[in-house]
TORNU-638594 format. One record per residue (C-alpha): residue number from 1; x, y, z. Coordinates in Angstrom, 2 decimals, m for minus. Layout:
BEGIN
+-----+---------+---------+---------+
!   k !       x !       y !       z !
+-----+---------+---------+---------+
! NUM !       X !       Y !       Z !
...
+-----+---------+---------+---------+
This chain:
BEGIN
+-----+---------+---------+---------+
!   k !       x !       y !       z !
+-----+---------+---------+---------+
!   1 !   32.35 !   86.19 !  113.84 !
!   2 !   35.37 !   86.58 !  116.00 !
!   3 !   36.81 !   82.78 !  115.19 !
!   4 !   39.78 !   82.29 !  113.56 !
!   5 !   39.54 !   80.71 !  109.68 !
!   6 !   41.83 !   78.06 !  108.37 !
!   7 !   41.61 !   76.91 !  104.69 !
!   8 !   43.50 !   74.45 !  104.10 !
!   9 !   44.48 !   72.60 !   99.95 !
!  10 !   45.08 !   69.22 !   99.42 !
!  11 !   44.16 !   66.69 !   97.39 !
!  12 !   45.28 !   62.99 !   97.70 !
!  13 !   45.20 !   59.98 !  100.06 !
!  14 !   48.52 !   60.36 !  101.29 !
!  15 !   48.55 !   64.38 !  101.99 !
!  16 !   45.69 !   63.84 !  104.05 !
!  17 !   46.71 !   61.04 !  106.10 !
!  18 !   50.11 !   62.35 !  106.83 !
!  19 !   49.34 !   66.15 !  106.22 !
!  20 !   46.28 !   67.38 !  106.85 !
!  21 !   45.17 !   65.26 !  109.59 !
!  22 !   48.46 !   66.00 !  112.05 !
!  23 !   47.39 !   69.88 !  111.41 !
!  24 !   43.67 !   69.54 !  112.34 !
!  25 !   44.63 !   67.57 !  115.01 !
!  26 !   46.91 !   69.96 !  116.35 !
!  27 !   44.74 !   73.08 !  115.82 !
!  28 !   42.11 !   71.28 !  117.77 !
!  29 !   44.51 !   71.37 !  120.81 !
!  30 !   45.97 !   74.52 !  120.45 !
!  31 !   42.89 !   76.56 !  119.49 !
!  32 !   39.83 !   74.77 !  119.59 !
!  33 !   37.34 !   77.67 !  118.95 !
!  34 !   39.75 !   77.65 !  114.82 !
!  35 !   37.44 !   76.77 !  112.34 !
!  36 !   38.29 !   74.70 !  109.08 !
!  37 !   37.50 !   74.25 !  105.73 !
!  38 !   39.18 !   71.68 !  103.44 !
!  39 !   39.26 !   72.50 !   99.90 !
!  40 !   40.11 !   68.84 !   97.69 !
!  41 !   41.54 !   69.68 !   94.19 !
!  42 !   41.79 !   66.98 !   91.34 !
!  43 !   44.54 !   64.79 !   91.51 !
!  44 !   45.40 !   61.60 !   89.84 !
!  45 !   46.27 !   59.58 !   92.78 !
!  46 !   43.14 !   60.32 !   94.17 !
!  47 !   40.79 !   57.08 !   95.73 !
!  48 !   37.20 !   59.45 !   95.79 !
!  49 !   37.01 !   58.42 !   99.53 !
!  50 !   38.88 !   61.36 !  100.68 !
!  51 !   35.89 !   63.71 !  101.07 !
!  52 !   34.03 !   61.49 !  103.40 !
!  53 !   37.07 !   60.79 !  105.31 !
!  54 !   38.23 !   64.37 !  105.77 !
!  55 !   34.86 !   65.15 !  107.28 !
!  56 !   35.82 !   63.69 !  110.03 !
!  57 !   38.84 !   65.18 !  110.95 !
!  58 !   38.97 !   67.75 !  114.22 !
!  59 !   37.40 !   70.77 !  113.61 !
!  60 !   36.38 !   70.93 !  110.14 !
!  61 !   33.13 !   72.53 !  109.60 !
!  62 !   33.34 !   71.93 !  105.35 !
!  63 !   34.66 !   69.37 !  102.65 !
!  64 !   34.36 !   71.41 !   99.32 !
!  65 !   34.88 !   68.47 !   96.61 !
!  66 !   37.14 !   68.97 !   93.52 !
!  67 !   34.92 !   70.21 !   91.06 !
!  68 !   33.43 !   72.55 !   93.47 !
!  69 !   36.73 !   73.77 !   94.60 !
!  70 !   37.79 !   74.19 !   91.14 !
!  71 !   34.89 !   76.66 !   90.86 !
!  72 !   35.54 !   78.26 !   93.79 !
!  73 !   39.09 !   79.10 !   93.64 !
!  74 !   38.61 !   80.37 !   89.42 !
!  75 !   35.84 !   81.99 !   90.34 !
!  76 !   36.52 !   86.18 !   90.36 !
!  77 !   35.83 !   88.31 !   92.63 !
!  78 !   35.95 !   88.54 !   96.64 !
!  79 !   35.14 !   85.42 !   98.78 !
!  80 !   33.34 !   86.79 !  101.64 !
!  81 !   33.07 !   85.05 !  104.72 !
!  82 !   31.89 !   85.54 !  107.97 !
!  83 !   35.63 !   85.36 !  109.91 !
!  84 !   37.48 !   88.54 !  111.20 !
!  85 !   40.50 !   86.30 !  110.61 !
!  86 !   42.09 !   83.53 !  108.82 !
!  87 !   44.71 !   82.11 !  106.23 !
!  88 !   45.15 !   79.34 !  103.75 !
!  89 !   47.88 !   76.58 !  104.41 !
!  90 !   49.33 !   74.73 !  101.43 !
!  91 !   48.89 !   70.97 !  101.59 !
!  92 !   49.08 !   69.43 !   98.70 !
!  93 !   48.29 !   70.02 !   94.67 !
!  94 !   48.72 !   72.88 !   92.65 !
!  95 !   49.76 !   76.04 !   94.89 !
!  96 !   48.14 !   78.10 !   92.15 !
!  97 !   44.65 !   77.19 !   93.72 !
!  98 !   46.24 !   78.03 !   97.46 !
!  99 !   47.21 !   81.74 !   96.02 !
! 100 !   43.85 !   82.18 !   94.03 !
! 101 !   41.54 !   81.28 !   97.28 !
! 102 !   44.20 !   83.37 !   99.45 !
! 103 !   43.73 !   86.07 !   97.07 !
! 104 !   39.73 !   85.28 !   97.28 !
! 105 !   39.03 !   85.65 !  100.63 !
! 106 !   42.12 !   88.25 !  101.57 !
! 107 !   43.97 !   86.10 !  103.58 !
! 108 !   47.51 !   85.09 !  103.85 !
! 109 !   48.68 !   82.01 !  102.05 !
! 110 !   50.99 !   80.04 !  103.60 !
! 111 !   52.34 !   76.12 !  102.55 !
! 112 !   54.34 !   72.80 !  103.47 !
! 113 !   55.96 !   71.47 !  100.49 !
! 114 !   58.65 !   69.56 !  100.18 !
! 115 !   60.60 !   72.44 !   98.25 !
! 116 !   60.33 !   76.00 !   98.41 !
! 117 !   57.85 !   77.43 !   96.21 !
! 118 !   57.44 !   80.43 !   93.88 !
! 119 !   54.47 !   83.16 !   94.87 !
! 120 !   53.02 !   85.28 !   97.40 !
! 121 !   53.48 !   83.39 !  100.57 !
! 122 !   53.91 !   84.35 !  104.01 !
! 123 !   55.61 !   81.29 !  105.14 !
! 124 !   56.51 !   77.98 !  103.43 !
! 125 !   57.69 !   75.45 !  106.05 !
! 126 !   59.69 !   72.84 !  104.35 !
! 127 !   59.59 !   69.01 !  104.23 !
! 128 !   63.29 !   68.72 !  105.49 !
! 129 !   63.07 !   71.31 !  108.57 !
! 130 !   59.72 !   69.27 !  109.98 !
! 131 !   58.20 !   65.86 !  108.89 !
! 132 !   54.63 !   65.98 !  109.54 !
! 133 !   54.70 !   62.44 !  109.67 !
! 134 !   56.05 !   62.56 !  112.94 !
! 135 !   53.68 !   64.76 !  114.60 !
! 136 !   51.09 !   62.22 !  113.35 !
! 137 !   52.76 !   59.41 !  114.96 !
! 138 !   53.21 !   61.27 !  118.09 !
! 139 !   49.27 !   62.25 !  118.06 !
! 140 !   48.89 !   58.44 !  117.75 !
! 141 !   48.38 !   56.16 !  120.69 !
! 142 !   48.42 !   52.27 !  119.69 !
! 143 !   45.79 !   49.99 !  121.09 !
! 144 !   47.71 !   47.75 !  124.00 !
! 145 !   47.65 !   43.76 !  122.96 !
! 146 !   44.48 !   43.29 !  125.08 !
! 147 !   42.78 !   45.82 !  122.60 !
! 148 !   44.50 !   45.09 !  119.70 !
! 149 !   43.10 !   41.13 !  120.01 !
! 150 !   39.56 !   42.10 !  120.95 !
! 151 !   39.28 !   44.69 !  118.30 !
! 152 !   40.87 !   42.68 !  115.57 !
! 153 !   41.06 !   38.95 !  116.61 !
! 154 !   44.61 !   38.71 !  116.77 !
! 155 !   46.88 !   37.74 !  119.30 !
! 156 !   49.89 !   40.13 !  119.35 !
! 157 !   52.20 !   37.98 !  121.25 !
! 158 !   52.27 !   36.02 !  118.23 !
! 159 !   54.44 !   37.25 !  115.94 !
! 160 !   52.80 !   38.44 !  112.37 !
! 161 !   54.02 !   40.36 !  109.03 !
! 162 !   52.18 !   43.45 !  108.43 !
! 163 !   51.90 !   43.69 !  104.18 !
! 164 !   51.27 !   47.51 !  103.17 !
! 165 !   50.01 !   47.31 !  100.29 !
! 166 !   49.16 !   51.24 !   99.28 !
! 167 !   45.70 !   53.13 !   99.31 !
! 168 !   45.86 !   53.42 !   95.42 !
! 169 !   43.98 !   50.71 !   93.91 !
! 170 !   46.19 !   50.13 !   90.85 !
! 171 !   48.75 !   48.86 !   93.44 !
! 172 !   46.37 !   47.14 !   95.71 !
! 173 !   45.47 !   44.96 !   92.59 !
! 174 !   48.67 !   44.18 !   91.47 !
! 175 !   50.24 !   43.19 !   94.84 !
! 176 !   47.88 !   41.16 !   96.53 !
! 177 !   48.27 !   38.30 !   93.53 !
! 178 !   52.13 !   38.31 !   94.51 !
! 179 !   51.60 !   38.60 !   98.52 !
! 180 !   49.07 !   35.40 !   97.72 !
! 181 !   51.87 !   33.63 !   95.89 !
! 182 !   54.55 !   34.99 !   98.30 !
! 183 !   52.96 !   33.60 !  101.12 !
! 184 !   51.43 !   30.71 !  100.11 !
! 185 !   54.80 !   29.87 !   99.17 !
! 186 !   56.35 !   30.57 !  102.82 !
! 187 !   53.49 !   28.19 !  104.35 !
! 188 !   54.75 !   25.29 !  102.59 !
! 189 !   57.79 !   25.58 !  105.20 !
! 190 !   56.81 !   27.72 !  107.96 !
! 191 !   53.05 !   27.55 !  107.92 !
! 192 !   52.15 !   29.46 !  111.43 !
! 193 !   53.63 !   32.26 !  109.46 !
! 194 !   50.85 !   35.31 !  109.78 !
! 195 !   50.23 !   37.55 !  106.68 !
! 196 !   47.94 !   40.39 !  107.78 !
! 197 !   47.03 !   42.23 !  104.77 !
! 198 !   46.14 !   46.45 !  105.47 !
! 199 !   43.33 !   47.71 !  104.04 !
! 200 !   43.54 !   51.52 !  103.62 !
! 201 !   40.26 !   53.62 !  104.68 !
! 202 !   41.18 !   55.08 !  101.37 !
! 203 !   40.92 !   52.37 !   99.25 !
! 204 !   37.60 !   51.65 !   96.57 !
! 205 !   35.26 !   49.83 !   98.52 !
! 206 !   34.28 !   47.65 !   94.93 !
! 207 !   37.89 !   47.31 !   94.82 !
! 208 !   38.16 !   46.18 !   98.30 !
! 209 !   35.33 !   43.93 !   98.42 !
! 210 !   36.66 !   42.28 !   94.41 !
! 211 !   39.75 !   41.36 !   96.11 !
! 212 !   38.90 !   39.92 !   99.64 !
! 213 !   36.46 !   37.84 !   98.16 !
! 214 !   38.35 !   36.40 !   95.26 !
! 215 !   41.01 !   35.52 !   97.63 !
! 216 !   38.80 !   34.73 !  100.86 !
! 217 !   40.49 !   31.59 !  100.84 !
! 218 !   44.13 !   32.64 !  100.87 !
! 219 !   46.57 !   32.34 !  103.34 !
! 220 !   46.57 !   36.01 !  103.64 !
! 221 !   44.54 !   37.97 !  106.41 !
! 222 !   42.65 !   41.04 !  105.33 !
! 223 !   42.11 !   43.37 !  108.10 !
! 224 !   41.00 !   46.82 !  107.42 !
! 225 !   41.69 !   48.98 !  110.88 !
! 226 !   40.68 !   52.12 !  112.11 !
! 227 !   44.22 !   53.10 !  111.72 !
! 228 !   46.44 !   51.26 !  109.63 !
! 229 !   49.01 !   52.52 !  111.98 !
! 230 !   46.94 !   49.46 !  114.68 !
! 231 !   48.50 !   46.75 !  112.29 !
! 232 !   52.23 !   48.74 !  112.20 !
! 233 !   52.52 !   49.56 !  116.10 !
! 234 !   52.31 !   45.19 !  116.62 !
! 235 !   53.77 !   43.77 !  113.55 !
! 236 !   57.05 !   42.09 !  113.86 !
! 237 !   58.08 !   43.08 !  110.57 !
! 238 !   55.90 !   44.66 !  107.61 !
! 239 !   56.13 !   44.88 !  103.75 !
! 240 !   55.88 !   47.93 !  101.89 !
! 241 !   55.77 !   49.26 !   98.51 !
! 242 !   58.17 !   52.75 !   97.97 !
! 243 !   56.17 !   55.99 !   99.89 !
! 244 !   54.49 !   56.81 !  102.84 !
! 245 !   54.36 !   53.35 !  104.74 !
! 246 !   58.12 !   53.36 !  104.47 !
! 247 !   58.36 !   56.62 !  106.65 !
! 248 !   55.32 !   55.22 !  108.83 !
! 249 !   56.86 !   52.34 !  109.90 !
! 250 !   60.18 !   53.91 !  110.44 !
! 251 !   58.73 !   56.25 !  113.01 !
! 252 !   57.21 !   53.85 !  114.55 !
! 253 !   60.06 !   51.93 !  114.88 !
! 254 !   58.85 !   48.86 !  113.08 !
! 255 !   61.57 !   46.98 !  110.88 !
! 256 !   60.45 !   46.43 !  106.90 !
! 257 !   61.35 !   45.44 !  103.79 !
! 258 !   60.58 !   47.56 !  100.32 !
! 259 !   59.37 !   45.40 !   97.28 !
! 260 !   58.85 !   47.61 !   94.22 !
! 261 !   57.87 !   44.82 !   91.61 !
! 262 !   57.82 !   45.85 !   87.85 !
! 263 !   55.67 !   43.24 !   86.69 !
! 264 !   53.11 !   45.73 !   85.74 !
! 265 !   54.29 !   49.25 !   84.31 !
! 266 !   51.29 !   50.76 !   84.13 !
! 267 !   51.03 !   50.85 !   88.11 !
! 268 !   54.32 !   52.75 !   88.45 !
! 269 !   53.61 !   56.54 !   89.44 !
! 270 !   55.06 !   59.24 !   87.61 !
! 271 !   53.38 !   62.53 !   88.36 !
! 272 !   53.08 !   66.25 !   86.55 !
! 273 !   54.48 !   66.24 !   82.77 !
! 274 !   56.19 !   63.30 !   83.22 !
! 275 !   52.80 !   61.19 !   84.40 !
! 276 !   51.00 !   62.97 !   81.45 !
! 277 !   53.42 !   61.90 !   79.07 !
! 278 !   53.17 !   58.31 !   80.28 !
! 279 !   49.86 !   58.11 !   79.97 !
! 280 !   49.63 !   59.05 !   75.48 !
! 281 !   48.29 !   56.24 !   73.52 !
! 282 !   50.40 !   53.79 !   72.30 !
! 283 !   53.71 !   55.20 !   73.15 !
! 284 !   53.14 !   56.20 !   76.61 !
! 285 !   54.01 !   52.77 !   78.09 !
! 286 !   57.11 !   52.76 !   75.91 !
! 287 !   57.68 !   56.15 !   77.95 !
! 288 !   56.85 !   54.88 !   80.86 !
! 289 !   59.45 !   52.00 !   80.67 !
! 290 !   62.50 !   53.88 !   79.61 !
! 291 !   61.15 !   56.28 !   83.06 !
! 292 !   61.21 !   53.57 !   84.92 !
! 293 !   64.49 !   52.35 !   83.98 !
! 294 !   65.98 !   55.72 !   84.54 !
! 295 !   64.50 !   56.04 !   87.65 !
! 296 !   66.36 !   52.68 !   89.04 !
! 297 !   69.62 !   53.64 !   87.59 !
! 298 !   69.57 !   57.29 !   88.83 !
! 299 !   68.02 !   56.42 !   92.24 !
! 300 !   69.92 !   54.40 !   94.84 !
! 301 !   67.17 !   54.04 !   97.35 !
! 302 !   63.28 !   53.86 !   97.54 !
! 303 !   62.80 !   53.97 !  100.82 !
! 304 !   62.78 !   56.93 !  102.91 !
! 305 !   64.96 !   55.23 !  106.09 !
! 306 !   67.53 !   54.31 !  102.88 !
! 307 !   66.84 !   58.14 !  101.56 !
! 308 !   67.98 !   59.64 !  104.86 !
! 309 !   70.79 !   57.10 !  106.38 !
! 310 !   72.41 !   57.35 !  102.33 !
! 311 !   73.00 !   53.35 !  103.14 !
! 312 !   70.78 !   50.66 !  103.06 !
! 313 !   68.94 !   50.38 !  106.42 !
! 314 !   65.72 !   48.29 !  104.62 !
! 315 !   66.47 !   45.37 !  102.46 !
! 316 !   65.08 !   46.63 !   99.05 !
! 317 !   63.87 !   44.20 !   96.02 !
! 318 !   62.85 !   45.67 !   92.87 !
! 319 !   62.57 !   44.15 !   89.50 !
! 320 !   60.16 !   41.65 !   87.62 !
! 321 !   59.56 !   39.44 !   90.65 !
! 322 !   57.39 !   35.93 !   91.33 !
! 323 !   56.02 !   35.12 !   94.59 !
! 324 !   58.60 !   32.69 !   95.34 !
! 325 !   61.31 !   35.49 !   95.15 !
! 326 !   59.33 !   37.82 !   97.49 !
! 327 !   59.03 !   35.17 !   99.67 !
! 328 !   62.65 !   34.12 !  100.33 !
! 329 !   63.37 !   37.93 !  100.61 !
! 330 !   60.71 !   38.42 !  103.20 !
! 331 !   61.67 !   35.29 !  105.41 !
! 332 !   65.58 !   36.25 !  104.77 !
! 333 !   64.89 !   39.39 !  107.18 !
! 334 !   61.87 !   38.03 !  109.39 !
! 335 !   63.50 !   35.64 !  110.83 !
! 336 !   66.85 !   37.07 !  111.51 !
! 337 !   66.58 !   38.91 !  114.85 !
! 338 !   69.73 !   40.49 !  114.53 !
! 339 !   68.84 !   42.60 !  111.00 !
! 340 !   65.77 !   43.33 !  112.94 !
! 341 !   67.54 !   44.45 !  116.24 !
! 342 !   69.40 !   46.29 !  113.83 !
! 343 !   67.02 !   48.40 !  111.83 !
! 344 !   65.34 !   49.53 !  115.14 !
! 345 !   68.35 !   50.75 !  116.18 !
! 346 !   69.15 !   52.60 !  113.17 !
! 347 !   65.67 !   54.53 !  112.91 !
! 348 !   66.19 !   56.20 !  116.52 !
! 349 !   69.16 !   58.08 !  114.95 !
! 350 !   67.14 !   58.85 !  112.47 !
! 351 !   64.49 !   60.79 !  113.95 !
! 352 !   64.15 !   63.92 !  114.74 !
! 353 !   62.55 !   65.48 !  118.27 !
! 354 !   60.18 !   67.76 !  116.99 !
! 355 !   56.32 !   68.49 !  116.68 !
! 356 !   56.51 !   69.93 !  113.31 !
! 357 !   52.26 !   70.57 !  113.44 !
! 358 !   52.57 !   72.46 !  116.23 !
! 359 !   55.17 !   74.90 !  115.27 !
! 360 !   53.06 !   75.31 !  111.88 !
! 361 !   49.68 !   75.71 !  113.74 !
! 362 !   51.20 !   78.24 !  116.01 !
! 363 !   53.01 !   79.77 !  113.73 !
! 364 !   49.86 !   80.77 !  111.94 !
! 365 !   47.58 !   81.24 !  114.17 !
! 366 !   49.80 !   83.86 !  116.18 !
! 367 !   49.82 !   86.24 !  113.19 !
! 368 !   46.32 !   85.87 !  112.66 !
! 369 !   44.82 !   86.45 !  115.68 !
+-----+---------+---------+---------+
């Protein structure tokens, strides 16, 4: 077969979202006749809806699922395939896997990480030369308010608070009691203020339905859109937890605040030895504290607009916090136009002009063809 062959890694939620999705989309464009396979590996931040998910992204002909890409990429021997050409691309996981299937099938490996990495590779396009996050904002095109109110029964011109709460379900379930108090709180002073409540595609749909109807009569709106990016593009202001929503919604020049509440440990990511080591019996949440505390006192900022500017852009609250706390920090910001002038302003500078999938897709498929 004379098509090209991309195999791409990854593994969790947020690498294909912000990844994986930007390349295939891309690809699509550029070569359109490129065939891909996605190969998911185990990872601990994982939702088990990314399979179903990724089998809907442009162009990809297979989903191989974690235990059968496990098998795959141990397996010995050659990987035949029916391609005169193709590569693997890095996106995510252990780049042991991307160098075993590379080695498989004969192909060049190649990999976007957010530091260089050791191995065999024939490129390695890095995190700070190219945020794939942007090409996936510029691939997106937001519904216009007469859309936006007949798709999801809200009127734009309104002016509503967007509350990301995260696609992993230990963070889902320990936010939405605090939103609920949060807000509840706000009505008892501004009560046309709108809470709309993102549920990620991502998210456990038990989980998801355990939630919306224990608090179906809240004062918050649950509203799970066909792009989370639908709820960011009209918000007036949005909440986020520390990650990928805080990059989102800074390229798409929505202004935020970051809560990072501490109530609960045990939802607190750590990942490789240190997640491990957080997770032993008994002591790990004594490990996971003294982590945590490190983490604050080494770490001046949580959110990427923070990360980048080396000031604080986004008003940040972390600590053990009530509702009541969140609250007055979240109406502290929305209603001051001026911080939210401001923080618009800010992200432009901060954003580069670049199509970071593009130059990767191209990149590759130029030496393959």
């Amino acid at each position: 077969m004379n098509k090209k062959h991309l195999i791409i890694q990854a593994n969790s939620a947020g690498e294909l979202s912000t990844w994986v999705h930007p390349i295939c989309t891309s690809v699509a464009e550029i070569s359109p006749q490129t065939i891909i396979d996605i190969y998911l590996f185990p990872c601990q931040y994982a939702t088990g809806n990314e399979l179903e998910i990724a089998k809907g992204y442009p162009n990809v002909r297979h989903v191989s699922a974690p235990s059968d890409s496990m098998k795959t990429a141990l397996k010995p021997g050659r990987l035949d395939t029916v391609f005169s050409s193709g590569a693997v691309l890095y996106l995510g996981g252990d780049p042991f896997y991307t160098k075993r299937l590379a080695k498989r099938t004969g192909y060049d490996a190649y990999a976007y990480a957010e530091r260089p990495l050791p191995g065999k590779f024939k490129n390695v396009f890095l995190r700070k030369d190219g945020d794939l996050m942007i090409s996936k904002i510029t691939q997106y095109t937001p519904p216009s308010p007469e859309e936006f109110q007949d798709t999801y029964k809200i009127d734009p011109t309104k002016p509503y608070c967007a509350f990301m709460a995260g696609s992993r379900a230990q963070h889902f379930e320990g936010l939405i009691p605090l939103y609920h108090e949060a807000v509840t709180h706000i009505h008892k002073t501004h009560p046309d203020f709108q809470a709309i409540v993102s549920i990620s595609p991502f998210l456990d749909q038990s989980m998801e339905k355990r939630i919306t109807t224990k608090y179906a009569q809240s004062p918050l709106n649950f509203i799970k859109a066909y792009s989370p990016l639908d709820l960011i593009s009209h918000a007036q202001m949005a909440v986020t937890i520390p990650g990928t929503n805080t990059a989102e919604c800074m390229y798409m020049g929505t202004p935020m605040v970051m809560t990072l509440p501490l109530n609960s440990p045990k939802t607190f990511p750590f990942d490789g030895l240190l997640g491990l080591l957080s997770k032993l019996p008994i002591v790990g949440i004594l490990i996971k504290k003294l982590l945590i505390q490190i983490a604050i006192k080494t770490r001046p900022y949580f959110s990427l607009p923070n990360i980048l500017a080396k000031e604080q852009i986004v008003p940040e609250l972390i600590g053990k916090l009530s509702g009541e706390e969140i609250a007055n920090f979240i109406m502290r910001t929305f209603n001051n136009r001026d911080s939210l002038r401001q923080q618009k302003k800010h992200f432009k500078t901060l954003i580069p002009e670049q199509d970071p999938a593009t130059i990767i897709v191209k990149t590759i498929l130029e030496i393959i063809k």
